[in-house]
C-alpha positions as CSV (number, residue, x, y, z in Angstrom):
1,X,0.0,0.0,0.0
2,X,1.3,3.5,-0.9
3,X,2.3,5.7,1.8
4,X,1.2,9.1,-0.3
5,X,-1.5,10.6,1.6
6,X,-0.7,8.7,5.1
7,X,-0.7,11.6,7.7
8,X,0.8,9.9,10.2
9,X,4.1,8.9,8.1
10,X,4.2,12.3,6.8
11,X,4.2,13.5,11.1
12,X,6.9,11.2,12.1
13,X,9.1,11.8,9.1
14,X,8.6,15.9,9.8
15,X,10.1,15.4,13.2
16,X,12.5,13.4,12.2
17,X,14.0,15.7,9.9
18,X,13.1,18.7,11.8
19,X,14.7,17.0,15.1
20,X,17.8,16.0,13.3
21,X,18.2,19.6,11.6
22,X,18.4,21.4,14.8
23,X,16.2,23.6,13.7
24,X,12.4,24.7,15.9
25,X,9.3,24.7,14.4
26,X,9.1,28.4,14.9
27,X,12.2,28.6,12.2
28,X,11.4,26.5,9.9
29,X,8.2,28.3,9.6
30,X,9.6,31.6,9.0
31,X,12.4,30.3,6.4
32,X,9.6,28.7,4.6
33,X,7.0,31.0,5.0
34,X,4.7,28.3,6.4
35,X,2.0,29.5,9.0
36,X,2.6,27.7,12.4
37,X,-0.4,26.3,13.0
38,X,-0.4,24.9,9.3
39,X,3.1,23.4,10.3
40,X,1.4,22.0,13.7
41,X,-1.0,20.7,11.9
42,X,1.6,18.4,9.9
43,X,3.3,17.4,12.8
44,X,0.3,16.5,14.5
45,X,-0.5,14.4,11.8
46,X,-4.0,16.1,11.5
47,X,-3.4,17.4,8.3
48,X,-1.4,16.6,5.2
49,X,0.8,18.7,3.1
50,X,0.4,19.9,-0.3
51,X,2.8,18.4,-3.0
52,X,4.4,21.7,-3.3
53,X,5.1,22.3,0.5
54,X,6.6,19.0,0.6
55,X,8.9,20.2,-2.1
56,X,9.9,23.1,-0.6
57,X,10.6,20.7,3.1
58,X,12.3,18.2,1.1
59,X,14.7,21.2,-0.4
60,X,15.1,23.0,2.9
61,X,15.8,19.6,4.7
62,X,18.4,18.6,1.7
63,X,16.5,15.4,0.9
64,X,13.7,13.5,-1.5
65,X,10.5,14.3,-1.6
66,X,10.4,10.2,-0.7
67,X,11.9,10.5,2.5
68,X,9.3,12.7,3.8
69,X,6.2,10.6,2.1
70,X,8.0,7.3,2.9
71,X,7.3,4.5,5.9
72,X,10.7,5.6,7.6
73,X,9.6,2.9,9.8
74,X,10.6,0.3,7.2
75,X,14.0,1.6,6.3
76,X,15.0,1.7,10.2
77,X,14.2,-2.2,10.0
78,X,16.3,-2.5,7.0
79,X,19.6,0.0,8.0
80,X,20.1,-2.5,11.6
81,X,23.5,-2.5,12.2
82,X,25.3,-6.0,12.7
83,X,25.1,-5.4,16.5
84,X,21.7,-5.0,16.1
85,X,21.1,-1.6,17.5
86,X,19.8,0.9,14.7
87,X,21.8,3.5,12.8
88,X,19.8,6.4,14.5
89,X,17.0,7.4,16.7
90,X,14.1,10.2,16.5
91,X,14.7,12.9,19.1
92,X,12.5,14.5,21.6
93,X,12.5,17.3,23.2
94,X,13.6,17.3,27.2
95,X,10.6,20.4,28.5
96,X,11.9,22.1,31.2
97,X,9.0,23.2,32.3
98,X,5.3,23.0,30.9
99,X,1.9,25.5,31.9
100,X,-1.4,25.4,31.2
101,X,-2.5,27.0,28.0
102,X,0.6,26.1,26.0
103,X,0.2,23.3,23.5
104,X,3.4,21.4,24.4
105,X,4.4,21.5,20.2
106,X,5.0,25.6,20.8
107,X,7.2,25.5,24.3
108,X,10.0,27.0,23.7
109,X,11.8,26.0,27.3
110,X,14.0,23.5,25.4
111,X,16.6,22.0,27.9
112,X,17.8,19.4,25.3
113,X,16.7,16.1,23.5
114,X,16.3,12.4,24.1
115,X,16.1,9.6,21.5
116,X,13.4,7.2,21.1
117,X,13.0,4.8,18.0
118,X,11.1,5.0,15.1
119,X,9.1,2.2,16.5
120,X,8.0,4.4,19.6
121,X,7.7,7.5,17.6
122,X,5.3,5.6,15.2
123,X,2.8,5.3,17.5
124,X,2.0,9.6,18.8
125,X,3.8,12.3,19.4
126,X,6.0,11.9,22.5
127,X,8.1,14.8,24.7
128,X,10.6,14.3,27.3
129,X,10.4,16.5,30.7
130,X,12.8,16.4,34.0
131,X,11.7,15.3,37.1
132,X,11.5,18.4,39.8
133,X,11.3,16.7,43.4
134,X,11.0,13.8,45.5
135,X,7.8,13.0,45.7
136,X,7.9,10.5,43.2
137,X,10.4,8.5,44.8
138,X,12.3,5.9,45.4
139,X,10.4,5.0,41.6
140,X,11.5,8.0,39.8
141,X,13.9,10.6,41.2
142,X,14.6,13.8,41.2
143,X,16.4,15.3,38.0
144,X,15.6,12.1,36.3
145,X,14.1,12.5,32.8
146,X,10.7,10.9,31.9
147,X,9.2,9.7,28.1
148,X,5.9,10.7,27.8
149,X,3.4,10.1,25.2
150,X,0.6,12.9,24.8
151,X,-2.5,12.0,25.3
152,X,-5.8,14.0,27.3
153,X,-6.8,10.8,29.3
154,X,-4.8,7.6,30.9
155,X,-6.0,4.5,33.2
156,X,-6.2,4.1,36.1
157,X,-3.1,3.2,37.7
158,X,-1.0,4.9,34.9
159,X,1.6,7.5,36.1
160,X,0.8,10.5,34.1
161,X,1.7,14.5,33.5
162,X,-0.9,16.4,34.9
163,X,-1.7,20.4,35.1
164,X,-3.4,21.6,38.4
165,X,-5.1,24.8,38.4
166,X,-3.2,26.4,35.9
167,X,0.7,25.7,37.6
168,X,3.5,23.5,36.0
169,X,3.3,19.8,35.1
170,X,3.3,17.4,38.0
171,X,4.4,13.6,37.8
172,X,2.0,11.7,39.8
173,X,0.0,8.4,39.4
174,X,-3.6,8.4,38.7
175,X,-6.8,6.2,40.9
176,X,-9.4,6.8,39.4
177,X,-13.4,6.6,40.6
178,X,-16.8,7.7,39.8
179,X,-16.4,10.7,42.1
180,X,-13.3,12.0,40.6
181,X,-9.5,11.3,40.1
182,X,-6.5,11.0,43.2
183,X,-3.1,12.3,42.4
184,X,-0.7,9.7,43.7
185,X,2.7,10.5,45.1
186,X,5.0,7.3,45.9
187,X,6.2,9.0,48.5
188,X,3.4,10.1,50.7
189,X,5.7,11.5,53.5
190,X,6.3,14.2,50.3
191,X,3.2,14.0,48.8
192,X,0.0,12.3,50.5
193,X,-2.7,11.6,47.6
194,X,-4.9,14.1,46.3
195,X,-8.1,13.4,45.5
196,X,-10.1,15.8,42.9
197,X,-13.6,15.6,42.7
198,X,-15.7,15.7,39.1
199,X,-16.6,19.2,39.9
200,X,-13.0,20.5,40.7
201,X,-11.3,18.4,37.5
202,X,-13.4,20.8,35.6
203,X,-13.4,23.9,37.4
204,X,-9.7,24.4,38.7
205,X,-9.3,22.6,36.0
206,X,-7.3,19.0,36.5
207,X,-6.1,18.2,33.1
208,X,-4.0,15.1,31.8
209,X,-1.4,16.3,29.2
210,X,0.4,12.6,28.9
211,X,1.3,9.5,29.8
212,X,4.5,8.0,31.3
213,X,6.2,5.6,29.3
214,X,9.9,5.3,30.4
215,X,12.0,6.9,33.0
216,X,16.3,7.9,32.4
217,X,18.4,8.7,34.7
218,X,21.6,11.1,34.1
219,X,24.3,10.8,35.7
């Protein structure tokens, strides 16, 4: 099956290119002439690109039009090297901080990146943020750096990014019940659970931004 017209390719291949550029959205944008939230709209593999915008990527990028309609998936399966490891990784930015109203593709608080494989980034769009704290502890420490897929909701039992009222991103795990949603700290001498009712996870509001996936530490 052809990949022309596959939205989702055409996202991951963006970022890929985009990651391994250096470049931010915000420039890319303005060297192209491409509105933002047209650009956004690639990356979040809600919309697809015109054949002449993907000319115009594929020329600033210093590739084939291919490589940005192409299953890069694929070629990562073919390029293994004889270790088995692959030749490269797609990279994701580490957030040092995240707030409420700020769709996490337009932060600009870049601390650095972290690699996660094409097979990963296939699946959403995924950012890296460091661990403030000890309330998360002894699971995940402070200053360690946490994958996170975005997504609005999680289950129950997931350990999740979470905006309170408007402040930055908290790490906690989620219980959740038909009254409303407990923010769980593993360490409740830190952090003793939280429980929001239905009412307050709309007013304050309580809103789920992603979902843990992996945890690194730096050393």
């Amino acid at each position: 099956m052809s990949s022309l017209g596959n939205k989702q390719i055409m996202a991951n291949n963006i970022k890929f290119y985009l990651n391994k550029s250096g470049k931010t959205q915000k420039e890319i944008c303005k060297d192209l002439g491409i509105a933002e939230t047209t650009f956004s709209g690639w990356v979040r593999a809600v919309t697809y690109p015109r054949i002449d915008k993907i000319e115009k990527m594929a020329n600033y990028f210093g590739i084939e039009k291919s490589d940005l309609v192409e299953d890069k998936t694929k070629k990562d399966n073919d390029s293994l090297l004889s270790n088995g490891s692959r030749t490269h990784g797609i990279k994701i930015p580490i957030l040092g901080r995240v707030v409420a109203g700020i769709p996490i593709e337009a932060i600009t608080d870049i601390e650095g990146y972290e690699e996660i494989t094409a097979d990963m980034a296939s699946r959403g769009d995924f950012f890296a943020l460091r661990i403030q704290g000890h309330s998360m502890e002894p699971r995940i420490e402070d200053g360690e750096i946490v994958i996170c897929q975005c997504q609005s909701d999680v289950d129950s039992g997931d350990v999740a990014i979470v905006l309170v009222n408007g402040d930055e991103a908290t790490c906690k795990q989620i219980r959740k019940s038909p009254e409303g949603i407990s923010l769980i700290g593993f360490n409740p001498i830190v952090y003793p659970p939280h429980f929001y009712s239905n009412k307050e996870i709309e007013e304050l509001p309580v809103r789920i931004i992603g979902r843990v996936v992996e945890s690194r530490k730096t050393w």
